[in-house]
C-alpha positions in Angstrom: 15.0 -20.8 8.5 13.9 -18.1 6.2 16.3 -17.5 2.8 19.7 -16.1 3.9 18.2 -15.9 7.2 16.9 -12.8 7.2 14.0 -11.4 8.8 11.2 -11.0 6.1 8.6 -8.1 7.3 5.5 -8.1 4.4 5.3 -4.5 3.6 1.7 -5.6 1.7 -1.0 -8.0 3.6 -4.5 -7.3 4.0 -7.4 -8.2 6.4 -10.7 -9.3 5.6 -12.6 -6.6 7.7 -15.9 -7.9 8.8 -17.9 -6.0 6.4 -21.0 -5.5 9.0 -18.6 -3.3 11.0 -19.3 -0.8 8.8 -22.7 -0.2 9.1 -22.1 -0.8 13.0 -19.8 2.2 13.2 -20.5 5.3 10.8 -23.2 7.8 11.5 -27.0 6.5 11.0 -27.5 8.8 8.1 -24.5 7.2 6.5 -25.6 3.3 7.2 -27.7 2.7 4.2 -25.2 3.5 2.2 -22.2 1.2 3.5 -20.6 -1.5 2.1 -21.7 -4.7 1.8 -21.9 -8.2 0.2 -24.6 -10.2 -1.5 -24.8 -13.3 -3.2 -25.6 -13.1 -6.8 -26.0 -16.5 -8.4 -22.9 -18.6 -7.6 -21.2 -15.4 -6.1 -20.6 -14.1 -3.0 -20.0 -10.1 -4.8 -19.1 -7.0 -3.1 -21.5 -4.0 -3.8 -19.9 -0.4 -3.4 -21.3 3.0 -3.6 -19.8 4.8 -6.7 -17.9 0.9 -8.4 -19.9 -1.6 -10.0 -20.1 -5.1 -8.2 -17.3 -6.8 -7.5 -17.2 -10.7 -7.8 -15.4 -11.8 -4.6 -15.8 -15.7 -4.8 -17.5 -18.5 -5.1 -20.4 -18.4 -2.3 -19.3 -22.4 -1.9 -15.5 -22.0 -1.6 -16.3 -19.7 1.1 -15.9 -22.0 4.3 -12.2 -23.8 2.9 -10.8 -20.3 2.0 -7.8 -18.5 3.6 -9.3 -15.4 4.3 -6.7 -13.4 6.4 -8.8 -12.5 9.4 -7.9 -10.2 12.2 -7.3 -12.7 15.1 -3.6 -12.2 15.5 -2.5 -15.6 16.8 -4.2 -16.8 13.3 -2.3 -14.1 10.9 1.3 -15.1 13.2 1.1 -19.1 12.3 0.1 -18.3 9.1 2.9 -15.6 8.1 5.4 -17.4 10.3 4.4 -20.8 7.8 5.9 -18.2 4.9 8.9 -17.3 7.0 7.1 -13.2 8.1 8.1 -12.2 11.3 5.7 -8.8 11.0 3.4 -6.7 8.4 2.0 -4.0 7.5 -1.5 -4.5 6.8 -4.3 -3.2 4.5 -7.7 -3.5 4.5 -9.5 -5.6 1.9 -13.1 -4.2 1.0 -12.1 -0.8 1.9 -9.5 -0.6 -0.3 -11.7 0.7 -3.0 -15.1 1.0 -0.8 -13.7 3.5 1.6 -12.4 5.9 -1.8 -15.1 5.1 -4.5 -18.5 7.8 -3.0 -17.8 10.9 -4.8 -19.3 12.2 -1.1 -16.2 13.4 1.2 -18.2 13.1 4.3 -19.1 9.8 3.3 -15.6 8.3 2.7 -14.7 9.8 5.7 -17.4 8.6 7.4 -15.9 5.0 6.2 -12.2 5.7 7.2 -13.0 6.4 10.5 -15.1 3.3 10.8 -12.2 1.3 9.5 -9.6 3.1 11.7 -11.5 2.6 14.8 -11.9 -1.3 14.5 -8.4 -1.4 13.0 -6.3 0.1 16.4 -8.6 -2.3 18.1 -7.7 -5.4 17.0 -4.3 -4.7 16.1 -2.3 -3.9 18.8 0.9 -6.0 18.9 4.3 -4.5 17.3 4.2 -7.2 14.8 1.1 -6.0 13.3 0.8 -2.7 11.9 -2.5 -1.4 10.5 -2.4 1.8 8.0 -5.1 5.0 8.9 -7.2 5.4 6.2 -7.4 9.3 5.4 -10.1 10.4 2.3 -8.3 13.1 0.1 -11.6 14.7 -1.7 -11.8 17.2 1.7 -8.2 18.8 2.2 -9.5 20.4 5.6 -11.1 17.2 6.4 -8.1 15.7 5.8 -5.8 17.5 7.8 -8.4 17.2 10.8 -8.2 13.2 9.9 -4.8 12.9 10.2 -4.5 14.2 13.3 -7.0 12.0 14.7 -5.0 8.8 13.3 -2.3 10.2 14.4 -3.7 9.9 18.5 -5.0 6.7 17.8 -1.7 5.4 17.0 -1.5 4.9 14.0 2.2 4.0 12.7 1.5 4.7 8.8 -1.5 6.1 6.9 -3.3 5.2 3.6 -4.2 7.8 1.0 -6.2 7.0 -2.2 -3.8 6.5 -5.4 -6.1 9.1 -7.2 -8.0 12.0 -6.2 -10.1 12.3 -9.3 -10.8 16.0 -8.5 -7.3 16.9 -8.0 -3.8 15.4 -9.0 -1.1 15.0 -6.3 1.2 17.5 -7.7 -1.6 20.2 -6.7 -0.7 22.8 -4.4 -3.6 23.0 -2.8 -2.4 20.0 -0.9 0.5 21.8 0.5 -1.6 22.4 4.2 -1.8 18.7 4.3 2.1 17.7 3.6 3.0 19.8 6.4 0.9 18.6 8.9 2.3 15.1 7.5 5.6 15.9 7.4 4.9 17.7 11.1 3.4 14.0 12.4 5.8 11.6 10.7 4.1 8.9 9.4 5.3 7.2 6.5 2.2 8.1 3.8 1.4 4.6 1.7 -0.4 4.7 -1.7 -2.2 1.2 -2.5 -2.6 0.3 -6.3 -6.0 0.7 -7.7 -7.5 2.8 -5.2 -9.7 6.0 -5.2 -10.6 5.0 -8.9 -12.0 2.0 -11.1 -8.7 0.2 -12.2 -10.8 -1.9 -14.6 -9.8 -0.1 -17.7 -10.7 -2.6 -20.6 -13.2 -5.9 -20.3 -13.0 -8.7 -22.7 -9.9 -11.0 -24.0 -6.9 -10.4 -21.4 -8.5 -7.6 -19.3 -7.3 -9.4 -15.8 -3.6 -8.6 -16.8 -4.4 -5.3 -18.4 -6.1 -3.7 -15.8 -3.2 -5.4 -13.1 -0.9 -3.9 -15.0 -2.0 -0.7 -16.6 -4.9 -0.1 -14.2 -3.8 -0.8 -10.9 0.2 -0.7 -10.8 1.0 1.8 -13.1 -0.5 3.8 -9.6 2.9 3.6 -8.5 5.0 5.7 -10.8 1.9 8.8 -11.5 2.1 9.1 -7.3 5.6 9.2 -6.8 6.5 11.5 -10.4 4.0 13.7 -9.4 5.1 14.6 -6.1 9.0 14.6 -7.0 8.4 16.6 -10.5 5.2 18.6 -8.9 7.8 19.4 -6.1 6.0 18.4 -3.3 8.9 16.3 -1.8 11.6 19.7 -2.7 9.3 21.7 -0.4 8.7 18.8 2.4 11.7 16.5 2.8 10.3 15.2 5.9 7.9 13.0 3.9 7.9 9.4 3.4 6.3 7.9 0.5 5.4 4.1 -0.2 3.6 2.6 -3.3 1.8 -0.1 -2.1 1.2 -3.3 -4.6 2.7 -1.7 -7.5 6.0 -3.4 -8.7 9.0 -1.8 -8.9 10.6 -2.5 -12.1 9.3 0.9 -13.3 11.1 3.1 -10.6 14.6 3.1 -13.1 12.8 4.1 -15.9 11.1 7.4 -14.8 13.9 7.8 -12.0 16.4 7.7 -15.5 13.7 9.9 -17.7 12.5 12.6 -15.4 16.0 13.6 -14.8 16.6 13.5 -18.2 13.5 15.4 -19.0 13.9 17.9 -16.3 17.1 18.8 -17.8 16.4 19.1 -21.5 13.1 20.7 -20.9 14.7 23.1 -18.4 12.9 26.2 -20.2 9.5 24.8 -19.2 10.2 22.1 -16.4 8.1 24.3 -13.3 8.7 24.2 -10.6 12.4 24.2 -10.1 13.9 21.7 -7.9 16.8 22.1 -5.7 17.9 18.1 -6.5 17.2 16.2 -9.8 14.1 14.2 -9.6 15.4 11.0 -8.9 17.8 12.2 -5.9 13.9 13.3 -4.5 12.5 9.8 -5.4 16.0 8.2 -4.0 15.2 10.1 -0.7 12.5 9.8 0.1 10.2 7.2 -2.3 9.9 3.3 -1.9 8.0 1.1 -4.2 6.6 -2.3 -3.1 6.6 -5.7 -4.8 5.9 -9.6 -4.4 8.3 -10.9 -7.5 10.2 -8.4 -9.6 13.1 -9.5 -10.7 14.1 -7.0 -13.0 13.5 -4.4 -10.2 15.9 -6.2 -8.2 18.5 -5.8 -11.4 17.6 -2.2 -11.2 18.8 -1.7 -7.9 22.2 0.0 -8.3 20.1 2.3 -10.4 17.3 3.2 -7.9 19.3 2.5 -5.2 18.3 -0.8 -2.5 16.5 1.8 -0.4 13.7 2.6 -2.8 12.6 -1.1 -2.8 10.3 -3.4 0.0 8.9 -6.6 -0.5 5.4 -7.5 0.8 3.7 -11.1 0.0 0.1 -9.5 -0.3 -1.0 -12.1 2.0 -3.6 -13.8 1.8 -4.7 -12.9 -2.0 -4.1 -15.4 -4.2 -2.0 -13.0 -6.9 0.9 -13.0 -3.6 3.8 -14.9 -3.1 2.4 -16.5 0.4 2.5 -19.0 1.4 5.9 -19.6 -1.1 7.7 -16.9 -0.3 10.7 -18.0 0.8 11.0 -20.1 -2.6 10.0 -17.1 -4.6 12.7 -15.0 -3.0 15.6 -17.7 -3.1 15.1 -17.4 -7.0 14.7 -13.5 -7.5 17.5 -13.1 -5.4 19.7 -15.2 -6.5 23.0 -13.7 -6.7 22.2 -10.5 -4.4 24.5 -10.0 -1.9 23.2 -10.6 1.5 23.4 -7.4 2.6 21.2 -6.2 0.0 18.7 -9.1 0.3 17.9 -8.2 4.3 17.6 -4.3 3.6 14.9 -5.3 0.7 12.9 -7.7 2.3 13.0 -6.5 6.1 15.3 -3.7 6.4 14.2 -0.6 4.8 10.2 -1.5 6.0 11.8 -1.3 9.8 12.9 2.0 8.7 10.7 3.7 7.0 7.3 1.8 9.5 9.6 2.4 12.7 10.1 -2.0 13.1 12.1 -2.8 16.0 14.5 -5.7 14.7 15.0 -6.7 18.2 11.8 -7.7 18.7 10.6 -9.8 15.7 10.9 -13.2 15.7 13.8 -14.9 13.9 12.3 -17.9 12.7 14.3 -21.0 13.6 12.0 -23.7 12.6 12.4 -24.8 8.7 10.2 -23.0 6.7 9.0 -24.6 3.2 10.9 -23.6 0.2 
């Protein structure tokens, strides 16, 4: 049985895409430019158009690794092993390949790639791939969107940054509409569509987690509550992907705050505070947080989903259920299944009905 018996759906896993499939599917004036992976020394390191290298692993750990590949009888045993009965997954290397080329026709170029292998290989409720849509082309964009949207696509991805143009612009106005007209929850993965490497040297791997990759969460979703765009749009659904939550009290708490003493200058004017806008329509994602979870009658349970970021080695898989059992200890039940399965099947459009409860003792 999972903790409290309730269904845990992993609103953060990721596939190792095969990175050849680029170069298989974009345009053949884009395929010297893709993605790939080369071994430099011991390493086995991803090489990206617009980010430096990226060390992925040891080129010998490579064959005894849990990768998290797309065949979907291989991603069931092992999320149903951490007590998962669905997911919504992310890509791995195009994460930050797809959003790093300063070239719009190029990420797009890459998006499409990934979306068209994605809604092939994923086509069970269980598992539910996010459409990759570049931002740097707003026109492009909207004409992306739609596509994802007839593929099937149940969610879509949009880079954390735009480093041309902040999310509280209103030039992306066009674009909310025809996402608020299509209904897909819009997610926001940490440290993408920039380099989240901020610092190098003595304790630069929690730095640049922290301040260059999660901090992602709260510049998204205060820019589009303060910058208005949920006031004019209400129909949107907004998910930071990998981020934590423990921040969402503090800038729900300040921005109201904020907003109200600096009502002379606070533009535009909102019809709600800013947090009754985040409250409405924002969720933040997390592996372990407790001090989100003590936050909750603050934020409110519906602004928070779990995710074990399956199969990275940062996650909570495969311990989850012993991970939750002790940052929930003390929640009410009721508040533990809307956190880790309830408010995903609502915002991602889950049917309960038909995920697996899992019956068979999982490890704690």
């Amino acid at each position: 049985m999972t903790y409290r018996d309730a269904i845990h759906i992993s609103t953060d896993s990721h596939v190792t895409e095969p990175i050849e499939m680029y170069g298989e599917r974009v345009d053949a004036a884009f395929r010297g430019r893709v993605p790939h992976i080369e071994t430099v020394g011991d390493w086995r390191t991803l090489l990206i158009e617009g980010l430096g290298p990226r060390k992925l692993m040891r080129a010998s750990e490579r064959e005894v690794a849990t990768i998290g590949d797309w065949e979907a009888e291989d991603r069931f045993r092992d999320q149903l092993r951490d007590g998962v009965s669905a997911e919504v997954i992310f890509p791995t290397y195009a994460l930050q390949a797809c959003y790093a080329s300063d070239d719009a026709q190029f990420q797009r170029q890459l998006c499409r790639a990934y979306n068209s292998w994605a809604i092939e290989v994923f086509d069970d409720h269980r598992l539910l791939p996010v459409g990759m849509v570049s931002m740097l082309d707003i026109e492009g964009a909207i004409e992306d969107v739609k596509i994802v949207a007839e593929q099937g696509f149940r969610a879509l991805f949009l880079p954390a940054q735009v480093p041309t143009r902040m999310y509280n612009d209103g030039a992306y106005d066009p674009f909310w509409a025809v996402a608020q007209e299509i209904d897909l929850p819009l997610t926001f993965h940490s440290g993408t569509g920039h380099e989240p490497r901020v610092v190098r040297g003595p304790g630069g791997a929690v730095v640049n987690y922290l301040m260059g990759a999660q901090l992602d969460g709260p510049m998204v979703i205060l820019t589009l509550a303060a910058g208005g765009a949920l006031d004019r749009f209400p129909g949107l659904k907004v998910v930071t992907v990998e981020t934590g939550a423990s921040w969402l009290a503090w800038i729900m708490t300040q921005a109201d705050a904020i907003y109200a003493d600096h009502s002379m200058w606070a533009n535009p004017k909102l019809s709600l505070k800013p947090s009754e806008l985040i409250r409405r329509q924002c969720s933040a994602t997390f592996m372990y947080d407790p001090v989100a979870i003590n936050n909750r009658h603050t934020t409110g349970i519906e602004t928070l989903m779990w995710g074990n970021d399956y199969p990275h080695p940062e996650g909570t898989w495969p311990e989850s259920q012993a991970v939750n059992a002790d940052q929930f200890d003390g929640v009410d039940l009721a508040e533990v299944t809307e956190i880790v399965g309830g408010n995903a099947a609502r915002v991602f459009g889950f049917d309960l009905d038909q995920l697996p409860r899992i019956a068979a003792p999982v490890p704690a």
